[in-house]
Each structure stands twice: as C-alpha cells, then as structure tokens.
N, C-alpha and C positions, 0 to 999 in steps of 0.2 A: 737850129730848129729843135724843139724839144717833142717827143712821141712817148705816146703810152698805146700798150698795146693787151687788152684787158683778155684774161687768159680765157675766155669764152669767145672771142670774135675770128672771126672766119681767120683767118689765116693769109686765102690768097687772095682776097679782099683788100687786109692792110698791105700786104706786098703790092697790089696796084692803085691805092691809095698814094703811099709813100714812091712811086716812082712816078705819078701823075703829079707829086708835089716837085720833086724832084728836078723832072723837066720843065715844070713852071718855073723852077729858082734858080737852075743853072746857067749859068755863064761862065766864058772859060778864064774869064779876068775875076769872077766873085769865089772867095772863099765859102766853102759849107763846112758845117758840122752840126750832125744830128746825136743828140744825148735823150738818155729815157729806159724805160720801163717797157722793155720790145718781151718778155714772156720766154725768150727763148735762151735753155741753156748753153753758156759759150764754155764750160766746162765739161762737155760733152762731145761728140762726135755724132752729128745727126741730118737729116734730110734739111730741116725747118733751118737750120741753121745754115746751108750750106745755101737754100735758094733765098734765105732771107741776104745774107753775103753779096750775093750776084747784084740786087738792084741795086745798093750803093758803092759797087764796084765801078757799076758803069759810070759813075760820077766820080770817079777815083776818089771815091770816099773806102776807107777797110776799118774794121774793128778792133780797137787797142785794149780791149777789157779782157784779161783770159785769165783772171783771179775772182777768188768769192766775192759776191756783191752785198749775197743773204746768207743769213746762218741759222738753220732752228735744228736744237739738237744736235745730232750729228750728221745733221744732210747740210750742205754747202751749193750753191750754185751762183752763176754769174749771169741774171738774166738783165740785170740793165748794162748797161754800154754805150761806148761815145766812137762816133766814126770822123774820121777827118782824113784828110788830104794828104797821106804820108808820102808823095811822089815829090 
C-alpha cells in the first residue's frame, strides 16, 4: 500500500485513516507493506513518530528507514519509509 501524508493534514486523522485501512486489509495469512511519504521524521526521536509506530505495529508491520531519505543543504531527514512484516 503506498501513502502520502501532506505536511499540513491533521495528523490524528491520517493515524485513523491508515488503521481503518489497515483493518480493512488485514489477514493473518496476507502479507502488507506500506511505503511513502508519511511527513514524519525517523531521524529523530519524537511523539508523531512514536504514535505513528504503534498503528502498524499492531499489524506487526515496524519501520526499516532510519537513514536520510532528503537532503537540502545541510538538513537531512528520513520522512518516507516502508513498514513490513519483520516477525
């Protein structure tokens, strides 16, 4: 499943967006993995990250991106990322 998540949109909106898809797609025999443009830096240590974590946890989906994804100047962050099934 691919997501964008537009650095203006509510926040706890797309977190029950993306968990209302979630439990539309899950099964315990289907594989998922969500890739995109989620806004949130994984370079960091922060709230938005940590509750954005939790929904595709509970799908034993976790995030493998914890390198720069953008670069302007000398700011670096890793706000797209791809979640899958590491269990």
């Amino acid at each position: 499943m691919a997501v964008y998540r537009a650095p203006t949109e509510h926040f706890n909106l797309f977190l029950n967006r993306l968990d209302d898809i979630l439990k539309t797609l899950y099964k315990v025999d289907t594989q998922l993995l969500i890739c995109g443009d989620i806004d949130i830096d994984y370079l960091t240590d922060n709230d938005k990250k940590r509750q954005l974590d939790a929904v595709p946890l509970t799908y034993n989906l976790s995030a493998t991106v914890y390198f720069p994804t953008r670069s302007q100047g000398s700011s670096n962050t890793a706000i797209d990322n791809i979640f899958i099934d590491t269990f």
